[in-house]
N, C-alpha and C positions, 0 to 999 in steps of 0.2 A: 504494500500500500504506500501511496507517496503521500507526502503531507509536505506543505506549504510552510517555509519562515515567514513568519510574519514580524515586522519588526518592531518590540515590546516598545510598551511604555518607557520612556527614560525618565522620568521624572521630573520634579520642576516646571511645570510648562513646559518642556523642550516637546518639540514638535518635527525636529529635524535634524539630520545629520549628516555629516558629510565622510564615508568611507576609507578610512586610512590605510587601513591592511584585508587582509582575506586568508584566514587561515587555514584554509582547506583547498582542495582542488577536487575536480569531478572523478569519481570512482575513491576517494576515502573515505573507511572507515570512522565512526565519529561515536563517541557518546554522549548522550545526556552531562551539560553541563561543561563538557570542554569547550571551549573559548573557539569563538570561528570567527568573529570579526573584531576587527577596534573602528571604534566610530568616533569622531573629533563634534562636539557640539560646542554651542557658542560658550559654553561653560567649563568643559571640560573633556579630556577624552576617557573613554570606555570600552572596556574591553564586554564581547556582549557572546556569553554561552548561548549553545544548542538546548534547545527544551526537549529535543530527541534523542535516540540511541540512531542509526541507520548507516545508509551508504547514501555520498553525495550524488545525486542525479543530474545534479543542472546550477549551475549557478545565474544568474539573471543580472548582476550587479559588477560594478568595477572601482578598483580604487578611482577617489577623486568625484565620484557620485554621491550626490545627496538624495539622501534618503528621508523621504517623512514615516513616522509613525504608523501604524495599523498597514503599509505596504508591503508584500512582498517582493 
């Protein structure tokens, strides 16, 4: 079954971010809670875990992309 990142809540009112790193590549293994991205907000940057265990499928995103909240 594939399931969608969705990208959580950051807190603060932050509503957006912009991609610094990508710690995974398509066909890794991942688990729950290990760190897949760092996201840079006007506040601060973030390292931001998998809420899943799986294999990567697809990534959709690039360093230097911003990203808003609740998007995949």
């Amino acid at each position: 079954m594939t399931q969608a990142f969705i990208l959580p809540d950051l807190g603060e009112g932050i509503h957006e971010a912009e991609i610094q790193d990508i710690r995974v590549a398509v066909g890794d293994a991942v688990h729950e809670d290990q760190i897949i991205l760092v996201l840079e907000t006007d506040k601060a940057v973030v390292e931001v875990p998998s809420p899943y265990s799986g294999i990567v499928a697809d990534i959709c995103v690039a360093v230097g992309n911003v990203v808003h909240v609740g998007e995949s």
